[in-house]
N, C-alpha and C positions, 0 to 999 in steps of 0.2 A: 713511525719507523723510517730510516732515510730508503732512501728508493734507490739508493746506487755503491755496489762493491769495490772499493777502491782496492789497486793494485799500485804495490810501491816498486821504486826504481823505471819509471818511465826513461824511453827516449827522450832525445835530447828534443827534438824538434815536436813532439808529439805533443804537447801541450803547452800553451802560452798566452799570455794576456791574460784576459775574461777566462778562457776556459775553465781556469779553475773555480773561481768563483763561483762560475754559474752552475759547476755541479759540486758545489757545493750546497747551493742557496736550493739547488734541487731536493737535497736529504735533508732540510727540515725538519724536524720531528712535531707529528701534529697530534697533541695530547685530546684525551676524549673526557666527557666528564659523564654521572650519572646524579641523579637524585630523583626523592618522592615528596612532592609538595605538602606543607605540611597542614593547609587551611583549605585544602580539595583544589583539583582542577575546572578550572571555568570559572571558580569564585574566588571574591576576594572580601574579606573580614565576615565568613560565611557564619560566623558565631559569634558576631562582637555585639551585646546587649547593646539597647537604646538607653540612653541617658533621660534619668529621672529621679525622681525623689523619692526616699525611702519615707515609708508611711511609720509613723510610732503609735502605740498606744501607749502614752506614758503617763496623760491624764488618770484614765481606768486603773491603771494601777496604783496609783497615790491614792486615789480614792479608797481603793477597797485595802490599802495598806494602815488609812488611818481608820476606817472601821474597825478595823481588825484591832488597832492599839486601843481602843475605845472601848470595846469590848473586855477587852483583857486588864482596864485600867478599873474597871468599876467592883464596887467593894462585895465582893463575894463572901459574910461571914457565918455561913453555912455549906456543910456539903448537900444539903438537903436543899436549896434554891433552885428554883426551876428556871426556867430560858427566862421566861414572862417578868420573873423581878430583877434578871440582869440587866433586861431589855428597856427595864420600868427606871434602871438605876442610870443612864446613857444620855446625857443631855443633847438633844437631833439639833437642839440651835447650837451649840458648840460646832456640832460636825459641818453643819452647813459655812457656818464663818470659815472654819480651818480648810473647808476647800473652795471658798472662795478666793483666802491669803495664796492657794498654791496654784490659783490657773492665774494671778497676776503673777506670781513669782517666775509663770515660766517664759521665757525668752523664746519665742519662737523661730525669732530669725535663726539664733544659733541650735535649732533642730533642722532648720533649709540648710543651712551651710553642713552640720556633719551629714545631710545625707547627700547634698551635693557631690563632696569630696569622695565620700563610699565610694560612690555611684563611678565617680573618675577616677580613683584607682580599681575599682573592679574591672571598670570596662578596660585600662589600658593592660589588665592581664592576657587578655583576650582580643588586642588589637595587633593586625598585623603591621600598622605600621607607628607602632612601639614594639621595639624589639632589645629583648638585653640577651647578651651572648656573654658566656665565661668560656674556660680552656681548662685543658688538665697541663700540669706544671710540662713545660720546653725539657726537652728528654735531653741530656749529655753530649748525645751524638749531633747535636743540630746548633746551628748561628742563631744565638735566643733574640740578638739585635733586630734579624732578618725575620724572624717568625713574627714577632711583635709587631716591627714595621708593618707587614705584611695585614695582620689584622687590622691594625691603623686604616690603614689604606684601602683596602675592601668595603670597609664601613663606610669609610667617607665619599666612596665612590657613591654608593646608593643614598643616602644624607644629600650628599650633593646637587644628586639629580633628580630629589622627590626631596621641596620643602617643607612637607608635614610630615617626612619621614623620622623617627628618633631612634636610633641605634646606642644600646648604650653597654659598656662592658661592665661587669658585674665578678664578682671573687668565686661566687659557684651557681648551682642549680638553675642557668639564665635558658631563656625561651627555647637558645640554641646552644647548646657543648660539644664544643670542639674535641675532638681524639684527634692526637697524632700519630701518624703511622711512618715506620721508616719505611719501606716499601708497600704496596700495593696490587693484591692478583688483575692480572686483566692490564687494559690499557688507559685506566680511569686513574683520573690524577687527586679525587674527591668522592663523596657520595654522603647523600644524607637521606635519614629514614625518620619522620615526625623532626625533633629536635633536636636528634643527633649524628653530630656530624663527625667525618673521618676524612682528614686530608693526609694525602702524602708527601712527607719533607725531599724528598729525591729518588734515584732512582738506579740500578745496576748500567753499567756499560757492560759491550761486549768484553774485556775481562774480569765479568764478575767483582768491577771495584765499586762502590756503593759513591753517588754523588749528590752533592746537595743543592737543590733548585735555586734558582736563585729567589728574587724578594719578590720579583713583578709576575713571576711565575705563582709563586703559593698564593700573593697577593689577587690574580683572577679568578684561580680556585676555589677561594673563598667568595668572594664576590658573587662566585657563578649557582653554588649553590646556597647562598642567599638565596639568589633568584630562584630556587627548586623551591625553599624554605615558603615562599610566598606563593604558590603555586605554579610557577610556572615554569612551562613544558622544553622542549631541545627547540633548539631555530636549525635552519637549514644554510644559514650563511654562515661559511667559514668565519670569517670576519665581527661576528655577532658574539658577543658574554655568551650568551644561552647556548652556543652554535652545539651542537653533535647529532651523534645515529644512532638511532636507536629507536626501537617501538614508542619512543615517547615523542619523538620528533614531529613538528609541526608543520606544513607545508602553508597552512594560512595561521601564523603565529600569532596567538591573543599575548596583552602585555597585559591584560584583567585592569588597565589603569595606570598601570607604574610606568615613568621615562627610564627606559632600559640604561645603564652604564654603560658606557663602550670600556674595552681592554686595552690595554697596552697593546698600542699599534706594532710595533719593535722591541723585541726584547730575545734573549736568550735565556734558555730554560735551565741554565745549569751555571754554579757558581766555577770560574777557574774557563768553562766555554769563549766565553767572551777575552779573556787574555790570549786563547788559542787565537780566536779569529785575530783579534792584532797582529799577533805576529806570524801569523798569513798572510793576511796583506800587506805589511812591511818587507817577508820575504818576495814577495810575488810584485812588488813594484820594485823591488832592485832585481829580479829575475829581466824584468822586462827591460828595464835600463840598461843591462849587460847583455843580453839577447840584442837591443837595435846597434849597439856597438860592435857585436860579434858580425851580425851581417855588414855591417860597412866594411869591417877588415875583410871578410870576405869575399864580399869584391871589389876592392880592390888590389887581391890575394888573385883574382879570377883573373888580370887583364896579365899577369907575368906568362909566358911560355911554358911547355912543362920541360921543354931542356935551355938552361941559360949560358950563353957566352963569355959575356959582358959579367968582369967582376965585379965593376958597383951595383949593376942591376940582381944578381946572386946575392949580394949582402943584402939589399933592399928587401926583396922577395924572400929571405931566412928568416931578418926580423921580423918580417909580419907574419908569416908562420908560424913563431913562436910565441908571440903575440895570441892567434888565434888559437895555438892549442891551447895557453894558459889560460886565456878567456872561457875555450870550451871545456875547461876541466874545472874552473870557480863555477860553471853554470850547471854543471851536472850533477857535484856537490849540492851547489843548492836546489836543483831539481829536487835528490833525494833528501833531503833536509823537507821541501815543500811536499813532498811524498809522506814521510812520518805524520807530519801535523796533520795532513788530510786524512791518514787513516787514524789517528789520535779522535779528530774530531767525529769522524763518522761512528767512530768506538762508542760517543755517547749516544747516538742515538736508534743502537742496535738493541 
């Protein structure tokens, strides 16, 4: 929330230069995030099987498969035969050849390879760093370019900074699903419980107008509870992906192994924000160019008498008068001009 109530229509003199800026850069709005690690705290791939080879019995079953056709091939021309003359009718050297021909027939490398492969997509369902994420479809109300980006860019944030990490987006049901929310209760910009996650596309100003975050904003949000995703807990540095407060928050922060991403050092939380501050600073550096001019007329407005004799010196001393009133009348315009956009801005992050 910003930290400071702005009043419009200031004196003239009452604010200038830096001032504004700095309370500006003072109401910051500093977003909090939550989540519940989804592979436990403290641990990391707490459940990812060991890699090995699937055992077959597929010999025993050929075997007793061809018994079985052996059996049922021998000439039964009585219902009255007992076991003893079907068993009499059964040639055991036939059977023996036919399973000798099937344990050359079988290829055993290609029984290592399929169980290999099991073996590694089982385990990568179950590895925290394979990860597939899908979303539910970009809602109306939202910049589908910026949401997207946004994913983009999260991922590769953690990709980037863990090389055995694989992040992959998927069309549904992925490790992690995305919900988006227009708004969200509380001061949390995200949260995730097991797999499922709930980010916020923006967020109310003080008049109740609904605004849309911008890219680098949704974009750490996601990134951040990744990091919940993987188990891990709130940091204590502002400046930290993980950073928040809350019972979950770390004072000796485990990274369980992972090179944390860092966020976007600079950015602005709201799309249309960032055009405001331009054109604050554009006002506020010709405020200030028109302020050091007003003080030179000034004084040298200050060095005339306050009763004049001399008619050149009476014309001289009018026109700078007037001068200075026009001056001070363009500067308090834009005072109030530089008043609206401060409480414009401060509006978003009430």
């Amino acid at each position: 929330m910003g930290n400071d109530n702005w009043e419009g229509d200031r004196d003239l003199d009452e604010y200038s230069g830096e001032d504004w800026k700095n309370r500006i850069l003072d109401g910051k709005y500093d977003n909090r995030y939550e989540g519940v690690g989804n592979f436990g705290r403290g641990r990391k791939n707490s459940s990812k099987p060991s890699k090995g080879r699937k055992k077959f019995i597929v010999i025993p079953i050929v075997i007793l498969v061809i018994i079985s056709f052996m059996f049922l091939k021998a000439d039964i021309n009585s219902d009255n035969n007992t076991l003893d003359e079907i068993s009499s009718s059964v040639d055991v050297s036939t059977i023996s050849d036919t399973i000798d021909q099937a344990k050359k027939s079988l290829d055993t490398s290609e029984l290592e390879n399929s169980a290999n492969n099991f073996a590694s997509d089982f385990s990568n369902s179950f590895d925290s760093n394979y990860i597939t994420v899908s979303y539910d479809r970009i809602p109306s109300f939202a910049d589908a370019d910026i949401v997207r980006n946004a994913i983009v860019h999260a991922n590769q944030k953690w990709t980037s900074a863990n090389s055995d990490m694989t992040i992959k987006l998927v069309d549904s049901k992925g490790d992690i699903h995305i919900e988006w929310k227009k708004t969200m209760y509380g001061q949390h910009a995200g949260q995730i419980t097991g797999g499922l996650m709930e980010v916020e596309l923006g967020s109310l100003d003080c008049n109740a107008r609904w605004n849309h975050y911008s890219m680098n904003m949704i974009s750490d949000t996601i990134a951040h509870e990744i990091g919940h995703y993987l188990g891990l807990e709130h940091h204590t540095n502002p400046n930290h992906l993980m950073y928040g407060e809350d019972e979950f928050t770390q004072r000796n922060f485990d990274d369980l192994g992972y090179n944390i991403p860092s966020h976007y050092s600079e950015y602005t939380s709201w799309i249309g924000y960032d055009q405001l501050e331009s054109k604050y600073d554009q006002l506020n550096q010709e405020y200030g160019i028109m302020f050091q001019e007003y003080e030179k007329l000034e004084r040298e407005y200050s060095k005339y008498p306050a009763t004049i004799y001399d008619e050149y010196q009476y014309r001289q001393a009018t026109q700078l008068y007037n001068k200075l009133d026009n001056l001070g009348s363009e500067l308090n315009v834009m005072s109030s001009q530089i008043d609206r956009l401060v409480n414009e801005m401060n509006c978003y992050v009430n």
